[in-house]
C-alpha positions in Angstrom: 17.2 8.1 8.7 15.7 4.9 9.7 15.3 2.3 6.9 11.6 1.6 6.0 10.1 -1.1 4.4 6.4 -2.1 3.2 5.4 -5.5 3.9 2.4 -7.6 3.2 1.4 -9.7 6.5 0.6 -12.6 4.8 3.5 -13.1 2.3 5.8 -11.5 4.1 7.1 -10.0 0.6 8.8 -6.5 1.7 9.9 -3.5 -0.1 12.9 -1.2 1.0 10.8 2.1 0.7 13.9 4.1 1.7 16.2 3.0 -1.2 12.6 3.7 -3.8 12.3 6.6 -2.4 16.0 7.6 -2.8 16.2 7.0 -6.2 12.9 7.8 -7.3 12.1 11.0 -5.1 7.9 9.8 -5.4 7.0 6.2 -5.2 3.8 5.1 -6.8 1.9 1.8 -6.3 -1.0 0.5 -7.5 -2.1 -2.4 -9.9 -0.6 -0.6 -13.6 2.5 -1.8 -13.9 3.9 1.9 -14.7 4.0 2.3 -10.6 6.9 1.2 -9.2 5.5 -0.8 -6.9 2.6 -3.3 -8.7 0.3 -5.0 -7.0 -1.1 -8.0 -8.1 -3.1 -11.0 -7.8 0.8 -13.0 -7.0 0.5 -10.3 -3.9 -2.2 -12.0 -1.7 -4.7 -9.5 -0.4 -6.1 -9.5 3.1 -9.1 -11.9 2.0 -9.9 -14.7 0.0 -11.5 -14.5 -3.7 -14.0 -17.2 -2.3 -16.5 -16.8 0.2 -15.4 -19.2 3.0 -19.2 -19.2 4.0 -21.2 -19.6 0.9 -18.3 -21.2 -1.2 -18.9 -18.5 -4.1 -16.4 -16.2 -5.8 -15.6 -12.9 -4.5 -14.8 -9.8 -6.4 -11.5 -9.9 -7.9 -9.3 -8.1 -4.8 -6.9 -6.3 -7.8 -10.4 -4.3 -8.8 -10.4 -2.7 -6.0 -7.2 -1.0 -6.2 -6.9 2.0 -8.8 -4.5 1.9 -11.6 -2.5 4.6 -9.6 -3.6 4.4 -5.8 -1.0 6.3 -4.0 2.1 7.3 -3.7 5.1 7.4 -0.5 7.6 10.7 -0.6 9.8 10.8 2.1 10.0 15.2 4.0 13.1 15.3 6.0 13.8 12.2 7.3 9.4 10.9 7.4 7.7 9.1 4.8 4.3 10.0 3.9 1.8 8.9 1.6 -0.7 10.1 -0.4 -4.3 8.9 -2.0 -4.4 10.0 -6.0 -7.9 10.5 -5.7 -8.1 6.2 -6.0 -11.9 4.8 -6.3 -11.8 3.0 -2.9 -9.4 5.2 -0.7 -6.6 4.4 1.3 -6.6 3.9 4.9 -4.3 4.0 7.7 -4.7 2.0 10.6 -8.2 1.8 9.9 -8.7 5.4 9.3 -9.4 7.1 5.3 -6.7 9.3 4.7 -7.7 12.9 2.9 -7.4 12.8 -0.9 -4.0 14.4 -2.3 -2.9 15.6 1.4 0.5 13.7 2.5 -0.3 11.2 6.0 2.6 10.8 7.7 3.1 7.1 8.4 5.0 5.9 11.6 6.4 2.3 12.5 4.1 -0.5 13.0 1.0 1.6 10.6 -1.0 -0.8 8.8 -2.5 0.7 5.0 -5.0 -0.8 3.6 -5.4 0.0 -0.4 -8.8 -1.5 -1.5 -8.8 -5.2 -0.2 -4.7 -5.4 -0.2 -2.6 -4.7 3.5 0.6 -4.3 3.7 2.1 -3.5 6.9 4.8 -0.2 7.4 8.3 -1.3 9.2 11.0 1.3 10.4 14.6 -0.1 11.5 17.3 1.5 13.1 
């Protein structure tokens, strides 16, 4: 099986999604930190808090992800996540994923969960 890892674009922070999902079967992420991946506001999102425009603040981009968002399993070799029916959706490249129904996610797939990106990596 290829390795795969989550990254966000901006940080370039990673997570080894294989060795989660090897030793915790179901991998959860959101902003609780029960998931075993947190975000949070140290995780920079894929805007500003301040309106580059208008100078004002912007909605706090760790409301916009639920408590429990999603999850990755990995099905014979492929890892796949999974909305848990979170307030905003998630999205893969660009594209809302059904609620509760496993989206297999290939190399290069960007997911968006409310206004955080992170970017999905395979390596030989």
């Amino acid at each position: 099986m290829k390795r795969a890892y989550l990254e966000n674009p901006r940080t370039l922070e990673h997570h080894d999604l294989t060795a989660l999902v090897e030793e915790h079967r179901e991998v959860t992420i959101g902003r609780s930190e029960k998931n075993i991946i947190q975000l949070s506001n140290g995780v920079l999102p894929h805007r500003e808090k301040r309106d580059t425009e208008t100078g004002s603040e912007t909605q706090d981009p760790l409301a916009t992800v639920s408590a429990r968002h999603a999850t990755f399993t990995c099905v014979q070799g492929l890892i796949y996540i999974k909305d848990l029916e979170s307030t905003n959706g998630t999205f893969v490249n660009g594209f809302k994923i059904p609620v509760r129904m496993g989206y297999h996610l290939s190399h290069g797939a960007r997911i968006r969960l409310g206004d955080f990106l992170l970017d999905y990596k395979e390596v030989s």
